[in-house]
N, C-alpha and C positions, 0 to 999 in steps of 0.2 A: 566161384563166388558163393559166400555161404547164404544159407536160405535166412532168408528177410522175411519178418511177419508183420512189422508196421510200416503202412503204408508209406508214411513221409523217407522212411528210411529207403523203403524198397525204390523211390521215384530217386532219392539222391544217391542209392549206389546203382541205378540206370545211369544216372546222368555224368555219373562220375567214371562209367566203366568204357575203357577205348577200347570198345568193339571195332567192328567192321567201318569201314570207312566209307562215305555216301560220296557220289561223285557230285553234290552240289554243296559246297563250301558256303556256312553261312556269313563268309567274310568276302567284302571285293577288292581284289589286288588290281587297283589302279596303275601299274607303272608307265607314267607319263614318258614321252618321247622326248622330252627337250630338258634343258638345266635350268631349275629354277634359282631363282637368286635368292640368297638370303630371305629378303625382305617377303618372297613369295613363299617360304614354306609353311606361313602362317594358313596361307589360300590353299594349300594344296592340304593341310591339315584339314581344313572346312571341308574340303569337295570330299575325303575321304571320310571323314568321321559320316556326311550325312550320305553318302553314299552305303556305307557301313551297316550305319542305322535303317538304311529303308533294305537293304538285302537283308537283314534281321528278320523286318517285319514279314517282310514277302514268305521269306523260310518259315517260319513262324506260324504265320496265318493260311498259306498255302502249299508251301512245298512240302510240309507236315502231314497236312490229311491228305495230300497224292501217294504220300506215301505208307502210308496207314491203308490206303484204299488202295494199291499194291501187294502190301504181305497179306488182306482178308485175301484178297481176289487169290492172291499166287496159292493159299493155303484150301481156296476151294478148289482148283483146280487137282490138287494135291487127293483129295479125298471123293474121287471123280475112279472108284476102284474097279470099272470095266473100262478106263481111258487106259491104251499103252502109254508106253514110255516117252515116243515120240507126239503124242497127240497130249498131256502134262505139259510137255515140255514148250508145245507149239501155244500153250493157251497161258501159260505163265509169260512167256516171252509180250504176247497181246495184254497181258495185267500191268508191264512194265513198259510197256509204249506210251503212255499217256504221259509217265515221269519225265522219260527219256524228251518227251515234246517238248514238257515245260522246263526242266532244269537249258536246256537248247537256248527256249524261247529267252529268257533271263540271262543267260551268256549274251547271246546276240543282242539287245537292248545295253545290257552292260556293255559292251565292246562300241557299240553306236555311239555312245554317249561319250567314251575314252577318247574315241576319234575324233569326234566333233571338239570337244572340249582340246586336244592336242592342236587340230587344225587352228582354231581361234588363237591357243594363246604363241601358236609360229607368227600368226599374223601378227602380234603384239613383236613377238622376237625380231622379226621380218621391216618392220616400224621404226625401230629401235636399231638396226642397222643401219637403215636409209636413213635417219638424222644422224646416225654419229658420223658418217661418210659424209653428210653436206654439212659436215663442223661444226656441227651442234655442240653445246657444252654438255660433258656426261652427266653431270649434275641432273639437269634441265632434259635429256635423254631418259635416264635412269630414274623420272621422278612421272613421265611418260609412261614408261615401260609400266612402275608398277600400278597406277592408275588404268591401264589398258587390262594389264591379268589381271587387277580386283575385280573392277567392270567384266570382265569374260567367265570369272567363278562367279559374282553374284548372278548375273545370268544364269548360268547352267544351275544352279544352286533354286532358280524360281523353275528349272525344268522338273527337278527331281519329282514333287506331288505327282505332273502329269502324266511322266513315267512310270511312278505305281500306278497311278490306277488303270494306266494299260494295260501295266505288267498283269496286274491282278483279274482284271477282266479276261485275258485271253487264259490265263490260267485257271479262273472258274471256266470257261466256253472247253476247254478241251478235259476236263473232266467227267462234263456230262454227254 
């Protein structure tokens, strides 16, 4: 990369250079367990767009300075020049435990929420079988069904705030 002297430049050919790849993806790949219908992929856009948008945030506002506050730390340990090679290596590895907690921590919330939200809309699927087998009209089935999965993403959709700020609360607590 050629040397940058103004700053706005040197931040956009940062942001634009595919470096090294961070093992927390600031996108969330939701792949739901069940088929939705047509009419549902409107809902399943929603849960994912504001899913999207709060692992943004999270990345963003936290999983940022964990990792900023990884490469200082890895780089004092770095300049620690009566540490051997193995005693570096042992105290860099502790600069990147905190990350490894949290990027963990934010999988596992993320994965909670997939399940849950999975679980709820079989129930709907689940619903939707047992009227059409006691000869329900599909119509009148199929008009069920999407009123149950609307109801089950508005729902998880009023969970997402109280998710961040849990999320973001255990990720301030294990930094400090």
């Amino acid at each position: 990369m050629e040397k940058v002297t103004n700053a706005r430049a040197r931040e956009k050919a940062i942001l634009e250079d595919n470096g090294p790849e961070y093992e927390f993806s600031g996108e969330a790949d939701l792949n739901f367990q069940f088929c939705w219908h047509q009419t549902h992929l409107g809902a399943a856009i929603r849960v994912q767009e504001a899913v999207d948008a709060m692992v943004k945030n999270v990345e963003r506002e936290n999983i940022r300075k964990m990792q900023c506050l990884v490469f200082w730390c890895s780089a004092n340990c770095c300049e620690v020049s009566q540490a051997s090679m193995q005693q570096v290596h042992q105290c860099i590895e502790r600069c990147h435990a905190p990350l490894a907690q949290g990027q963990a921590l934010v999988t596992s919330e993320l994965e909670r929420f997939q399940d849950h939200l999975a679980r709820c809309t079989m129930h709907c699927n689940d619903k939707a079988k047992g009227s059409i087998d006691a000869g329900n009209e599909e119509l009148q089935v199929k008009r069920e069904l999407d009123s149950c999965v609307a109801k089950r993403v508005d729902d998880h959709l009023h969970l997402i705030p109280t998710m961040t700020k849990k999320m973001k609360e255990s990720l301030s607590s294990i930094r400090k």
